[in-house]
N, C-alpha and C positions, 0 to 999 in steps of 0.2 A: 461568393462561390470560391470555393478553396479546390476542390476536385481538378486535379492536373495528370497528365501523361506522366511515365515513367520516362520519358524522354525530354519532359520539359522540367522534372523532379531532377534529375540528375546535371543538370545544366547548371545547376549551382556547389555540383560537386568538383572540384581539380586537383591535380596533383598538388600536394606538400600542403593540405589545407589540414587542421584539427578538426576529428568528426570524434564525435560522441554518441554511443547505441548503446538500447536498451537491452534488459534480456540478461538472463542469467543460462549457463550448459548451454546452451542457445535457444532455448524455451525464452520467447521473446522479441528472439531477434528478430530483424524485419528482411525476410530472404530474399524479396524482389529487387529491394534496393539494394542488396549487398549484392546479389547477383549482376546486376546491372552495372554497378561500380567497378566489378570485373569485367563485362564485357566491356565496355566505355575504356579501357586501358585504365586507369587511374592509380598514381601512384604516390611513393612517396608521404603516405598518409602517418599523420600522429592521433591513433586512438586515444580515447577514455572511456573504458566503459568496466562493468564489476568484472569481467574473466576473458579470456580467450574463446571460448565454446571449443570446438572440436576439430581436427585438421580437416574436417569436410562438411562440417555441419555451421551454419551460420558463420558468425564474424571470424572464424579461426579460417574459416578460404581466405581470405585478404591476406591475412598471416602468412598460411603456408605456402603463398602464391607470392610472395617475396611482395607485395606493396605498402610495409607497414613499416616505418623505419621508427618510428618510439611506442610508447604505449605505459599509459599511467591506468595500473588493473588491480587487483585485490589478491587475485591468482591466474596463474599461468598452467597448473598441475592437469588441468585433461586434457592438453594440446602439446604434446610432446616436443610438435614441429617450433611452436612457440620459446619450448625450453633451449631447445639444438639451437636456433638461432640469435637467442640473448647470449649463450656459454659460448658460440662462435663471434660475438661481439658485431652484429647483423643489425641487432633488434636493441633499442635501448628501452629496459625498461625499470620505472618508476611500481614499487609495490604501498600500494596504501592501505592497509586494513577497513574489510570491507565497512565497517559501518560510519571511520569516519570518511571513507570515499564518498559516501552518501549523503554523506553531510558537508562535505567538500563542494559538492554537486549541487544539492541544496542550495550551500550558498553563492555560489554561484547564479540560479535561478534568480535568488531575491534581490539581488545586486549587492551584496556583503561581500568584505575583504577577506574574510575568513573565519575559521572555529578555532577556540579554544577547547584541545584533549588532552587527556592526562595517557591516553594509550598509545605504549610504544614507548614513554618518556624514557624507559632507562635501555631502551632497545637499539639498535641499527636505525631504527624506523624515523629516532628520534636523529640523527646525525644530521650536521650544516642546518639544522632547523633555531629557529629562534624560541625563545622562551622568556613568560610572564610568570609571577608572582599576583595570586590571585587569594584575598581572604588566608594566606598564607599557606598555599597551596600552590605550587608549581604544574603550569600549561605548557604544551607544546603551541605553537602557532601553525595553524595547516591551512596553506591558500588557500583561498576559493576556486574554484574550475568552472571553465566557460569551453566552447566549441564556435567554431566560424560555422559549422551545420550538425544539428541533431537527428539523428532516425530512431525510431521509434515503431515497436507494434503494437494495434489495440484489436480490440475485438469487431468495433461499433464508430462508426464517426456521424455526424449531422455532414450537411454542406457546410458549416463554419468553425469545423472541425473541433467540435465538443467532440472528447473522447470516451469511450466506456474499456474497459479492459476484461482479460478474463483469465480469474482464477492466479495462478504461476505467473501466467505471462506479464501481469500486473508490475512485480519486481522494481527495478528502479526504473521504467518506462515515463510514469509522471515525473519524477526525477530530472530526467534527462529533456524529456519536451520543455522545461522551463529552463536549461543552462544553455541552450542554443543559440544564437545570434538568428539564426531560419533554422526552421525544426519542417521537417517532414512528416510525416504519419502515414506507415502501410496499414490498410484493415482491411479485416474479414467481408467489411459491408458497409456501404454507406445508404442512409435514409433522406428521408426529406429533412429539411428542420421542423422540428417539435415532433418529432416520434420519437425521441430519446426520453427517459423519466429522466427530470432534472436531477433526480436524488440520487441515479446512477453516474450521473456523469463526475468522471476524477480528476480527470485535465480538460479547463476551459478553453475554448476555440481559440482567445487572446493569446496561448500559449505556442499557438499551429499554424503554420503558415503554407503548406502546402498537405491535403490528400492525394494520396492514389491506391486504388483495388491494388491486394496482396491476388500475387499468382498463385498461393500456396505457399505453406512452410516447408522446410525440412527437418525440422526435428518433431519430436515425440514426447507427451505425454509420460510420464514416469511409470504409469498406470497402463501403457499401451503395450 
């Protein structure tokens, strides 16, 4: 049994720790526990996760509420507060292009050193980074990323935290539950085991270390 309080989930969160969340706009993000992580004080955090979301909306309250001092993202562009605080030298942050951020994350999950990309090679993106010759093609080196805690939202959990997701919110969610050292899971509903179709499920419970009931989101649907 994985199912835990939002009080006994958060106990493994403290100040100056690497957390990594799901969720793209904030479609995704897991609002109870980032709420909580605000109320709990916590501070000092170094994010990774694909964006900021919104100065109110998901993981951008951490942001805008001064507890995030780095942040390794894809983009920063809907969270203004996000922008103000990097150009005020507040926020440090790391820009990775989203898909090999994903891939970063990835490998991180599988326990790899890194990827080999060719995007960004002649860019900024590519600066202080190492570089291979490969079949006579030149790679960037891009570490792998890991987090001391992952959060995450799905739709659907079992008691052993087999996940099911839905739609959007899907995003780098599976992603991110496998680069966690302890990964959390807020969802919509948890079941007994075996009421999940095995065919739906996309993150193995081996990947989950704690559930808890989502209070609700805050954000919205594109379509709403």
């Amino acid at each position: 049994m994985k199912v835990c309080s939002i009080d006994e989930a958060l106990a493994h969160i403290h100040d100056g720790i690497t957390l990594m969340y799901g969720g793209f706009g904030g479609v995704g993000n897991p609002p109870t526990l980032i709420n909580g992580i605000l109320d709990k004080g916590v501070r000092d955090l170094h994010l990774i996760g694909n964006d900021t979301g919104f100065p109110t909306i998901g993981i951008g309250k951490l942001i805008s509420q001064g507890r995030v001092t780095s942040l390794i993202a894809s983009h920063i562009g809907s969270n203004p507060i996000a922008g103000k605080l990097m150009t005020e030298g507040k926020l440090k942050v790391e820009f990775s292009p989203q898909g090999t951020l994903a891939e970063r994350i990835r490998a991180g999950g599988m326990g790899l050193g890194g990827i080999l990309t060719d995007v960004g090679i002649d860019m900024m993106v590519a600066e202080n980074k190492e570089t291979v010759e490969l079949n006579g093609k030149p790679y960037l080196i891009e570490t792998a990323l890991t987090a001391d805690v992952a959060i995450v939202y799905a739709k659907k959990a079992d008691v052993y935290g087999n996940l099911i997701f839905d739609k959007s919110a899907r995003n780098t969610n599976p992603l991110v539950a496998m680069a966690g050292k302890f990964t959390i899971a807020e969802v919509e509903e948890i079941v007994p085991l075996g009421e999940l179709n095995p065919e739906e499920i996309v993150t193995p419970g081996v990947f989950v270390d704690m559930i808890i009931k989502s209070q609700g989101v805050d954000w919205k649907w594109v379509w709403e």
